[in-house]
VOLUM-879093 format. One line per 4 residues: for each residue x, y, z of C-alpha. Coordinates in steps of 0.25 Angstrom, whole numbers. Example, Ala and Ser with C-alpha at 12.3 -4.5 7.8 and 13.67 -1.06 7.14 Angstrom:
49/-18/31  55/-4/29 .
This chain:
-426/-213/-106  -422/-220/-95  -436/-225/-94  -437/-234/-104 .
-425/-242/-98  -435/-245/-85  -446/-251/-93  -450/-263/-88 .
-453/-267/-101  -447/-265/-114  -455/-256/-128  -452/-269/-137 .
-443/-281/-136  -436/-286/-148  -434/-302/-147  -424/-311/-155 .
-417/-324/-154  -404/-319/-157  -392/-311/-148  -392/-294/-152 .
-378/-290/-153  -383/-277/-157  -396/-265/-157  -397/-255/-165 .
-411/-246/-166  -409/-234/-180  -408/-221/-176  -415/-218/-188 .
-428/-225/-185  -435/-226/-173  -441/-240/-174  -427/-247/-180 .
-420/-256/-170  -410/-266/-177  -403/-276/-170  -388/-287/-174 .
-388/-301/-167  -379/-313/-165  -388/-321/-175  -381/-313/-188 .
-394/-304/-188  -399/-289/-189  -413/-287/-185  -421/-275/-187 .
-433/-270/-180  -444/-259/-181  -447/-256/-166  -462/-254/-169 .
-461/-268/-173  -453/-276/-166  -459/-290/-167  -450/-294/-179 .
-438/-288/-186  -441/-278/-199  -428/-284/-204  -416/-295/-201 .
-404/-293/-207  -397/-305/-209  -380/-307/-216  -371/-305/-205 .
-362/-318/-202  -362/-314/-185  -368/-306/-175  -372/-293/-179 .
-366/-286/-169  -369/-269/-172  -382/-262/-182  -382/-250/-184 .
-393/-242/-193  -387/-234/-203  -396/-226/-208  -411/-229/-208 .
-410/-240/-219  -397/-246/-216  -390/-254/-205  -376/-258/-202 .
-373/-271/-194  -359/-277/-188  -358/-293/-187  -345/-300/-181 .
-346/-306/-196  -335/-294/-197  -346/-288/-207  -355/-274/-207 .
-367/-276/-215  -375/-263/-221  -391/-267/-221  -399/-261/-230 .
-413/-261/-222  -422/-259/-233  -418/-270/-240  -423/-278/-228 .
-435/-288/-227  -446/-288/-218  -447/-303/-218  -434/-313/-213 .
-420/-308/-214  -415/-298/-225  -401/-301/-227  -402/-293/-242 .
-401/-279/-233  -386/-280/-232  -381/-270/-242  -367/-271/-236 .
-356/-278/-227  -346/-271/-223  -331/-278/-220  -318/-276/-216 .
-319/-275/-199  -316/-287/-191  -327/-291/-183  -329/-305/-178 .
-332/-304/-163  -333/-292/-157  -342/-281/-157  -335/-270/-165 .
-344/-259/-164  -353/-252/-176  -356/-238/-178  -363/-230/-191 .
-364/-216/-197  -369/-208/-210  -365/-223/-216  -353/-226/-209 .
-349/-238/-202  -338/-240/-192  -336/-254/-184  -324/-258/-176 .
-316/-270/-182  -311/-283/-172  -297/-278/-178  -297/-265/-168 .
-301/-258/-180  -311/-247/-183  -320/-248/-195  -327/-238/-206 .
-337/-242/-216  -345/-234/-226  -360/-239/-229  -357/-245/-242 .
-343/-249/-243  -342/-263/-238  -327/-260/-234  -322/-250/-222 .
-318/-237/-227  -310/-236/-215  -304/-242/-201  -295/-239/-190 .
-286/-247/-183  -285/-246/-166  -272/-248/-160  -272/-254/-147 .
-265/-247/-135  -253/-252/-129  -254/-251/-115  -240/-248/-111 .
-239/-236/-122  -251/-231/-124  -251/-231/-137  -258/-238/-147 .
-252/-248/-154  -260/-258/-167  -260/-271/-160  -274/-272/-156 .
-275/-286/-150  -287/-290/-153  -296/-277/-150  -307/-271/-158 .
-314/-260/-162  -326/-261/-154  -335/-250/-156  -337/-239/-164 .
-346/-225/-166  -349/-215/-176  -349/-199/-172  -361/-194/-177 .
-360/-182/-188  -346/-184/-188  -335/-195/-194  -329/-199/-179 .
-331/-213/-176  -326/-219/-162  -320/-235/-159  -316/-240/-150 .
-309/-254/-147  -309/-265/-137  -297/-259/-130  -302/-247/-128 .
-298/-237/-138  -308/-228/-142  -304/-219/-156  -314/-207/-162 .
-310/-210/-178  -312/-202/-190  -317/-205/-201  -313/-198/-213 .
């Protein structure tokens, strides 16, 4: 394994004009690879062909800052537009931009200009919220199902306490098999939540 990182060169090399926030390959396929940018953008790529997208999803307001497959025909994207978006890629086109393939957007995080992390499972969506929050989403309901609050810790005490000056939730991951997901926040706090 460690010998593909001393290639001198590279398997295939993936141009575009515009900044990536964020890479993503399915772990359902082996030639998918999906990528979010600064330019508003989600593009797809088959690796056996790499000369031009199979897809560009296109109706996020900001940076796509997190995909994440699904399953093997959907994808989840985070944007600092303070919006998830659910993409249906079989409703995508082969030819410009295919902004029909949302099925969904998903509100009621706060995300403006952080990353806030992105994590999915059996069709489950957690994301962290610019409100120190922690968020849940189910694949087709566009509100969360349900969140959690961090405290912050007061340095003197110990203890935590709910003014949380400005910190978020900045990353997040589902357990596999299992209904554990993890957070943790800009301060430090980790917490292994439940969902029930």
């Amino acid at each position: 394994m460690f010998g593909l990182i001393a290639q001198r060169n590279s398997t295939g090399t993936i141009w575009t004009p515009a900044n990536i926030c964020c890479v993503q390959f399915s772990s359902l396929s082996s030639h998918l690879l999906a990528f979010g940018s600064a330019d508003y953008k989600i593009s797809c790529y088959d690796l056996r062909h790499t000369r031009i997208p199979w897809c560009t999803l296109t109706g996020h307001g900001k940076a796509v800052s997190y995909v994440k497959f699904l399953d093997s025909d959907t994808l989840i994207s985070a944007s600092i537009d303070n919006t998830l978006k659910l993409w249906d890629l079989k409703k995508t086109s082969l030819e410009g931009l295919s902004p029909n393939a949302c099925s969904l957007t998903f509100c009621g995080h706060t995300n403006e200009k952080n990353f806030v992390g992105l994590s999915v499972l059996d069709g489950y969506i957690a994301c962290g919220s610019e409100t120190n929050e922690v968020y849940a989403y189910y694949r087709s309901l566009p509100m969360p199902i349900t969140s959690h609050t961090f405290g912050s810790i007061d340095p003197i005490s110990g203890y935590e306490v709910s003014d949380s000056k400005g910190q978020f939730v900045s990353s997040v991951c589902w357990r596999r098999k299992s209904n554990m997901v993890v957070a943790a926040n800009s301060s430090g706090s980790i917490k292994i939540l439940h969902l029930i």
